[in-house]
N, C-alpha and C positions, 0 to 999 in steps of 0.2 A: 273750744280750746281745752282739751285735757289737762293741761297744767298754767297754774298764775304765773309764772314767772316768764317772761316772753324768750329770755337768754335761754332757758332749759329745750323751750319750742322751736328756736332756730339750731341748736345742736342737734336736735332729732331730726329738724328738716335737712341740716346740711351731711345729716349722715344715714339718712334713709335710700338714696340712691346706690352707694357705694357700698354699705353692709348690708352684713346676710339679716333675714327677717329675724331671725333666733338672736342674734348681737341687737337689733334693735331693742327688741323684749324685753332682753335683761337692760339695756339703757332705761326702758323705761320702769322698771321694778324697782333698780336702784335709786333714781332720781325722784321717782316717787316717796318711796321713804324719806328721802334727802330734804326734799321739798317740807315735808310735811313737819319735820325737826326741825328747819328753818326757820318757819311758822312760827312753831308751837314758842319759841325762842326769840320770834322778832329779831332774825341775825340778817344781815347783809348779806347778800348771794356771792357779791365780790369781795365786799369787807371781813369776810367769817375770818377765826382768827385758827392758829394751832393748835389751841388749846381746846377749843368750841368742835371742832374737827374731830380729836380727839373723842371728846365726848359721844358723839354720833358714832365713831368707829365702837366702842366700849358697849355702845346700844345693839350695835349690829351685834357684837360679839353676845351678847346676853341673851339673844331673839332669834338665831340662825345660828345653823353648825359653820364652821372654823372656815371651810373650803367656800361656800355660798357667802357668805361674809367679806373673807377676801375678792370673791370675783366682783361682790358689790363695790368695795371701796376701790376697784380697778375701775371698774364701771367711771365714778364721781371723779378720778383721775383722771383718766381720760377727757371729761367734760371738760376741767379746768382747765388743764391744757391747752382748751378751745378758746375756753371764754377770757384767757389769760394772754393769748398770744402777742396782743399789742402789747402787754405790760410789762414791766421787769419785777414784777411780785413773782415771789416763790409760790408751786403748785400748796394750797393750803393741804394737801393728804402730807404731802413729801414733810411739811412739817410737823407734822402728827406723828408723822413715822410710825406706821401702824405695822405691828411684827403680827403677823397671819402667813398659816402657812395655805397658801394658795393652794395645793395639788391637789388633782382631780381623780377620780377614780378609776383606773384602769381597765377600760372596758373591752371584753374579748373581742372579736373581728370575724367571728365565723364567716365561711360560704359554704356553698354548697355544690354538691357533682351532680353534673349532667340530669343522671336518675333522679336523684331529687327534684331537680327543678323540675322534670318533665313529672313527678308526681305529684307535686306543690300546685302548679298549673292545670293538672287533670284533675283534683280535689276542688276547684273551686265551683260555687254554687250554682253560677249561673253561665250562661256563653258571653256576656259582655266580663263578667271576674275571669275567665277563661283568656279572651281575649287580650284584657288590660296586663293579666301577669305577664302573659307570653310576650307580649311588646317590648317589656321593662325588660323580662330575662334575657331577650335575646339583641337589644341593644344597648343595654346598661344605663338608659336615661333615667333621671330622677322621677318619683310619683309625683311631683309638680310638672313634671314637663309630661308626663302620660297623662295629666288630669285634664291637661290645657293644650292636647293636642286636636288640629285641625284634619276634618275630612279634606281640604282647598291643599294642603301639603303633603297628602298621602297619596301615592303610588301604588296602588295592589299591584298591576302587573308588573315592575321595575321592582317592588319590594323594598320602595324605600319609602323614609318618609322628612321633611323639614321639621325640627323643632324649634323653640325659642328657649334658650338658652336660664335657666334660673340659678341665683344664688351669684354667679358670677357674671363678669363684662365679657365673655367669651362672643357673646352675639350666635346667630342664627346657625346651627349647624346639620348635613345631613348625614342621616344614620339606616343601616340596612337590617331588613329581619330576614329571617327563617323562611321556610317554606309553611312549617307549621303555623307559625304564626301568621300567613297572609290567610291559609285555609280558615284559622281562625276570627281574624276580621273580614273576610270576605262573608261567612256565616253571619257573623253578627251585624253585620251593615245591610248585606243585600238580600237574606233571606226572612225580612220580619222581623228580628228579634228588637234590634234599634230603636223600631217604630213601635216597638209599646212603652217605651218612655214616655218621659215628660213632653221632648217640643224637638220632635225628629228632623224637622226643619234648620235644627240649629247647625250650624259649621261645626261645632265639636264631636270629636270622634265618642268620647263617653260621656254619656249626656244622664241625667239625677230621673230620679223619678219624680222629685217636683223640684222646684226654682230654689237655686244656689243660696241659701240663707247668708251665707259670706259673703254674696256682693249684692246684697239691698240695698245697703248706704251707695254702693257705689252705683247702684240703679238708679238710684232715685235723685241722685246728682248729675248724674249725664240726661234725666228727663229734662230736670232744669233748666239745663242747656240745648234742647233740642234733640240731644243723639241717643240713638238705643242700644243698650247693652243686650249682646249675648248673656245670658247667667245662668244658663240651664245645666254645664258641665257638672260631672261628679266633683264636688270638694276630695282632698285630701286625706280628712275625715274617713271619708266614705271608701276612700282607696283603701286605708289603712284596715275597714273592716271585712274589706273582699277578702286582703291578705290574710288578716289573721284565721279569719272561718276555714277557708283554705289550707288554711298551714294545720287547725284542727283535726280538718277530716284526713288530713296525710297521714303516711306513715313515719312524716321525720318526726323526731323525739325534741322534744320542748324541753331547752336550756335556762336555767333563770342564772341571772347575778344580782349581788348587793351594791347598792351605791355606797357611798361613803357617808351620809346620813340614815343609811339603813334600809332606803327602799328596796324593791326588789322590781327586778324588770325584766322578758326575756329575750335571749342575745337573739331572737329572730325577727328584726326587723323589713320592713319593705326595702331598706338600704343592703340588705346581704343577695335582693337579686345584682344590684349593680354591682358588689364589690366579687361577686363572683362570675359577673361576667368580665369583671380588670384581671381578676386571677385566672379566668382560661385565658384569654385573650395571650398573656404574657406565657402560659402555661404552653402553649400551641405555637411557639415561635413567632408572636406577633409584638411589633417593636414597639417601643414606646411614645413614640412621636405622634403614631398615627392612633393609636390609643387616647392620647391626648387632644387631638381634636374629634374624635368620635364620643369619646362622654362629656365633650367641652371641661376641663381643666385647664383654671387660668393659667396655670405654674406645674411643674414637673415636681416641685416638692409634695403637692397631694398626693400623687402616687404612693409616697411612703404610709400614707391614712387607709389604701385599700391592697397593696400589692406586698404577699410573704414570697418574696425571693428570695430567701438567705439558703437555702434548699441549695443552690449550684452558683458556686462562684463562677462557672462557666457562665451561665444564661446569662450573667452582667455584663460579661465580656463580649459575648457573644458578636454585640455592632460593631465594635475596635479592631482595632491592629493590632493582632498577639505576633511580637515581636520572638 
């Protein structure tokens, strides 16, 4: 058990299903710190008071910039809220009243056109990096659902394929490629290249060159129990560094921005193949509804996270009835 406090451990369990793995994270960074001032203080988990509260916000504030501070004591909000529900006590943050200015730092959105992507996907190193880009680019699934995608739900002739849906309760959806893109896993499956991996036998379509260091723990829990894990796929990790080598040897030009703590980070992430296949999609007169079950979006409000339409008040209009 990662944390003493058993209340903090059924919060994380009651909300690992339902939130994304990055909202878990930070529950647990913040509760961590949380926990350990508890401690350090001998305070009540239920009983802490306003004042006591206080005091830990004052720490955040001394030990993290203003914006990470605030998400933390959202974070321990949050938690209360849970651990308070039978109760008529006020949330202890709410009594702190902690003034932080929450805002985040405005992070650009780039995509990318057509050319790009087709030389994004031809820069990369190897024919399974070749393969994995073109899949993402040309159906806008996430690199958790390329990482953990099955050979058993692929279709080369049909050109499609079944994925499992992450991040969201959208459930199982199917999605279509390119021509390019089947030449390209067709290559990479059936002429060799696959089989110099790690464990070519395995059901996933991008398979590591050796065993999944991210699912040991969970290897070695299902031996326990009798059952055997697949864990040969590429991690996420390893997606991220197809991309980036790839995105090197191009000829797109490398954008950095600053965070609000001052990092620096570049706007080319593995996310701007998807949000640039939302923006053709919408670009080429394709609606939003059907957009919406093709990269599984639980809600219609995401859209506004990957789609610049302010370009043609037409195109909004476009589904209606122009009176």
């Amino acid at each position: 058990m990662e944390f003493k406090h058993r209340e903090i451990e059924q919060f994380l369990d009651r909300n690992k299903g339902s939130k994304a793995k990055s909202t878990i994270q930070n529950y647990q960074s913040a509760l961590r710190r949380f926990e350990a001032f508890i401690d350090e203080y001998n305070i009540d988990i239920e009983g802490i008071s306003g004042r006591d509260m206080d005091l830990f916000v004052g720490r955040l504030e001394d030990e993290l910039t203003e914006a990470t501070a605030a998400q933390y004591v959202g974070s321990i909000s949050v938690f209360y809220d849970w651990l308070l529900m039978d109760s008529d006590e006020k949330n202890p943050v709410e009594r702190a009243d902690p003034d932080l200015n929450s805002s985040k730092t405005e992070h650009k959105k780039p995509t990318l056109e057509t050319d790009q992507l087709r030389d994004l996907v031809d820069s990369a190193e190897t024919v399974r990096g070749k393969a994995l880009l073109s899949l993402m680019a040309s159906t806008g699934m996430r690199l958790a659902e390329a990482c953990n995608a099955k050979l058993s739900r692929l279709d080369l002739e049909e050109r499609e394929i079944e994925i499992e849906t992450v991040k969201t309760d959208f459930g199982d959806r199917t999605v279509y490629f390119d021509r390019k893109t089947r030449r390209l896993l067709d290559t990479y499956i059936n002429q060799g290249y696959r089989a110099k991996y790690h464990a070519p036998d395995s059901d996933y379509i991008f398979i590591a060159s050796n065993t999944n260091q991210y699912k040991i723990e969970e290897r070695e829990e299902a031996e326990e129990n009798g059952v055997k894990v697949d864990n040969s796929n590429i991690s996420t990790d390893i997606g991220r560094r197809i991309f980036l080598r790839a995105l090197k040897n191009s000829s797109i030009e490398e954008e950095y921005e600053t965070y609000s703590d001052g990092r620096k980070r570049s706007v080319h992430t593995t996310h701007i193949l998807r949000r640039s296949f939302c923006q053709n999609w919408i670009d080429n007169d394709g609606d939003i509804m059907s957009l919406r079950n093709i990269v599984g979006w639980e809600n219609l409000e995401t859209a506004k996270n990957y789609i610049d339409d302010t370009a043609s008040i037409d195109k909004r209009d476009r589904y209606g009835i122009t009176l």
